[in-house]
N, C-alpha and C positions, 0 to 999 in steps of 0.2 A: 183216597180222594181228599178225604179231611187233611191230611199234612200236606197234601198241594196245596190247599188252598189257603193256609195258614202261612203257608211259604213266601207262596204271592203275595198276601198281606203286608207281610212281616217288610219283603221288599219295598213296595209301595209305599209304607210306610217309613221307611230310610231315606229314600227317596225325597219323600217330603219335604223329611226335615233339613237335610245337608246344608241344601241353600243358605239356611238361615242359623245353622251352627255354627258361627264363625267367630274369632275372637275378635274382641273390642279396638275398635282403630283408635290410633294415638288421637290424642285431643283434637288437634289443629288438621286431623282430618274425619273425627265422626259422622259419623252419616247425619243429616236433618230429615225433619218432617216426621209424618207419621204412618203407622199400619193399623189395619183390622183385617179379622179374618174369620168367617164362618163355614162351614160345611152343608148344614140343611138347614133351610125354615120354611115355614109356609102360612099363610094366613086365609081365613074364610073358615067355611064349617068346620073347619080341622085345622085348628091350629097347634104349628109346632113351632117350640120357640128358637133361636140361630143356634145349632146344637152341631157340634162345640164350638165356642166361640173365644176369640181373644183379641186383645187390644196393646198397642206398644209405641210409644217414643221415643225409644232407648233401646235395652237391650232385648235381644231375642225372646217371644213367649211363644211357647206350642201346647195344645193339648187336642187331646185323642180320645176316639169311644170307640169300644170294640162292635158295635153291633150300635143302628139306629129300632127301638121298637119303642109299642105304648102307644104307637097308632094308625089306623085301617089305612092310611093315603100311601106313604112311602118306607120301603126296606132297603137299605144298605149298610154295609161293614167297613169296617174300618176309614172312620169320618176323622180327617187329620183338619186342623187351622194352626198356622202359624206367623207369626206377625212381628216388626219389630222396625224402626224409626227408619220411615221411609218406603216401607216393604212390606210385601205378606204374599200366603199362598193358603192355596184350601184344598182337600180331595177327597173325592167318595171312590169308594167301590161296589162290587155288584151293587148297582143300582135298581131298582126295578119298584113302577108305579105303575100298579095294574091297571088302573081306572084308564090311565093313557097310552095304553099299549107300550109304555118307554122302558126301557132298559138298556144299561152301560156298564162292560167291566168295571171301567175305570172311569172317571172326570177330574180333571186338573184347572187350574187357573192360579197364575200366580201375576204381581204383579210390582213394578217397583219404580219409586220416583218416578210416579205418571204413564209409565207404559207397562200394557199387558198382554198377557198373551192364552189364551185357551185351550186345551185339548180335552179330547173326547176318543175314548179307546174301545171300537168296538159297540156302536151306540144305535141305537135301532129304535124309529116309532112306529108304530105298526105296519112291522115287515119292512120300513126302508131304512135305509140304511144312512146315518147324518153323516156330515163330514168328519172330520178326525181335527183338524184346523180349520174351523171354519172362521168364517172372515168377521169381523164387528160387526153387531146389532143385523146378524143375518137370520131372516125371518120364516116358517115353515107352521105351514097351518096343513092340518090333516081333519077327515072326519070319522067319526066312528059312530057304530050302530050301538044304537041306545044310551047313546054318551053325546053326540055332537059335535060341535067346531071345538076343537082341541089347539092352540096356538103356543108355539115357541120360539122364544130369542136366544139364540146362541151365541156365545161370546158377545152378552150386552153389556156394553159400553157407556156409561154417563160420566160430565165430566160436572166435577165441584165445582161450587164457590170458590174455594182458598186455591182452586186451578189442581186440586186432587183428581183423582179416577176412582172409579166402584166400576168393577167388570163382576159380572154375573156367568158364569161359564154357562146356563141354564137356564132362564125364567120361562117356566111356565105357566097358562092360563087356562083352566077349564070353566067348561059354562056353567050356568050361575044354579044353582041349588035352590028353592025356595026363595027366588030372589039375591041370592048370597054369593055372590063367586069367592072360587077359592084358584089360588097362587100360589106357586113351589118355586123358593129358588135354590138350587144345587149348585155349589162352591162360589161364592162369594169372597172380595175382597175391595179393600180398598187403602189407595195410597197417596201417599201425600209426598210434594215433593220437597226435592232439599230449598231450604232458603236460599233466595236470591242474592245473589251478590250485594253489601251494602252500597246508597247511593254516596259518590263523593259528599264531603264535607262543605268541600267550596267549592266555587261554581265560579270560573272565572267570569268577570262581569264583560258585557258587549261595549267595547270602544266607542265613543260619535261618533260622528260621522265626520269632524274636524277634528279627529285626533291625527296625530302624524303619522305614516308609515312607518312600520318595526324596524326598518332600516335605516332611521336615519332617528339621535338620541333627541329625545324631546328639547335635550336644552340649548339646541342646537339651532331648533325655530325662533328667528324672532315672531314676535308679536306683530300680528297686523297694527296695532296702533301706534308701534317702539317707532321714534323716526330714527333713522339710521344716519350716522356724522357723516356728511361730502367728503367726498378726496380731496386732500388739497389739491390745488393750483401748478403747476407745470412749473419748475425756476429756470430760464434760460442760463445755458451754462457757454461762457465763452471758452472755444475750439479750432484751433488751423483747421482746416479744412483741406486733402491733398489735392492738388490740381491735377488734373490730367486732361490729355487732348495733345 
């Protein structure tokens, strides 16, 4: 059972990475913008800090922890982030948060120049069953005995400032502690997109409204005020003229 499940891992974890092992595009077509990428955090009475976590404008970063422990809220293996200009992806396994009934083989989310995408392998909050692709910022509140209103956003969606994404494959919220709530969010990312095409330089300026039609060369208008020379005069020219009748 152990070398199963190391197995799985081991895939999972290739998985991850592929996407973003890739070699370096020529100049004049490098990817823009930026990534991050985390696997677990959570805040409130237990806080865990974005573990593991990475950041990139450039070239490809990944790192990985074989095992999440050090504390009472959340257990999972093999925690992947990887990130890199423009891009990122994050992924947990066996996931399991006792306090909210949740557990996941797997969680995915990767995302790239502004669009993302979610998956969930195998994901259950108390006894039901989540979707596998669930749609953005789709929302499931459950309650539990001697726990309470239990709420999650799957595949939560927020869009930046600079017109980036941060998709959460996971945000969860339990009720409040001593006044304290505490928040879990499982596979996170966020991406930034490629720069905008630059604005032209020049701007062709707007004609008046008395300029001439493009089809006819400007120097070709007289001037309403130019007086223009008379034709001469008709010369009578003497001619027989043939007779007929």
């Amino acid at each position: 059972m152990r070398s199963i499940h190391l197995t799985r891992s081991a895939v999972l974890a290739g998985v991850i990475a592929a996407p973003l092992a890739v070699a370096a595009a020529p100049a004049s077509h490098a990817a823009a913008g930026h990534g991050s990428a985390y696997a677990v955090s959570a805040a409130g009475p237990v806080a865990i800090p974005a573990t593991p976590a990475v950041t990139s404008s450039g070239a490809p970063a990944r790192r990985s922890v074989a095992e999440l422990s050090g504390n009472p809220l959340v257990s999972a293996s093999v925690l992947t982030a990887a990130a890199a200009a423009g891009r990122g992806r994050a992924s947990v396994a066996d996931l399991r948060i006792a306090r909210a009934a949740l557990t996941a083989e797997a969680v995915t989310v990767r995302c790239e120049n502004g669009r993302a995408v979610a998956h969930l392998a195998n994901a259950e909050i108390a006894g039901r069953r989540l979707q596998a692709s669930p749609a953005p910022n789709s929302g499931v509140t459950v309650s539990l005995d001697r726990v309470g209103k239990v709420s999650l956003t799957l595949n939560k969606q927020v869009r930046n400032a600079d017109g980036g994404l941060t998709v959460t494959a996971i945000a969860l919220a339990l009720p409040p502690v001593a006044g304290r709530s505490q928040t879990i969010s499982i596979a996170s990312v966020t991406c930034g997109p490629s720069d905008a095409a630059p604005a032209p330089t020049h701007r062709p300026s707007t004609p008046p409204d008395d300029a001439p039609p493009h089809d006819i060369p400007p120097s070709t208008m007289p001037s309403p005020n130019t007086h223009l020379p008379q034709a001469p005069a008709p010369t009578p020219v003497a001619k027989d003229l043939p007779v007929t009748g």
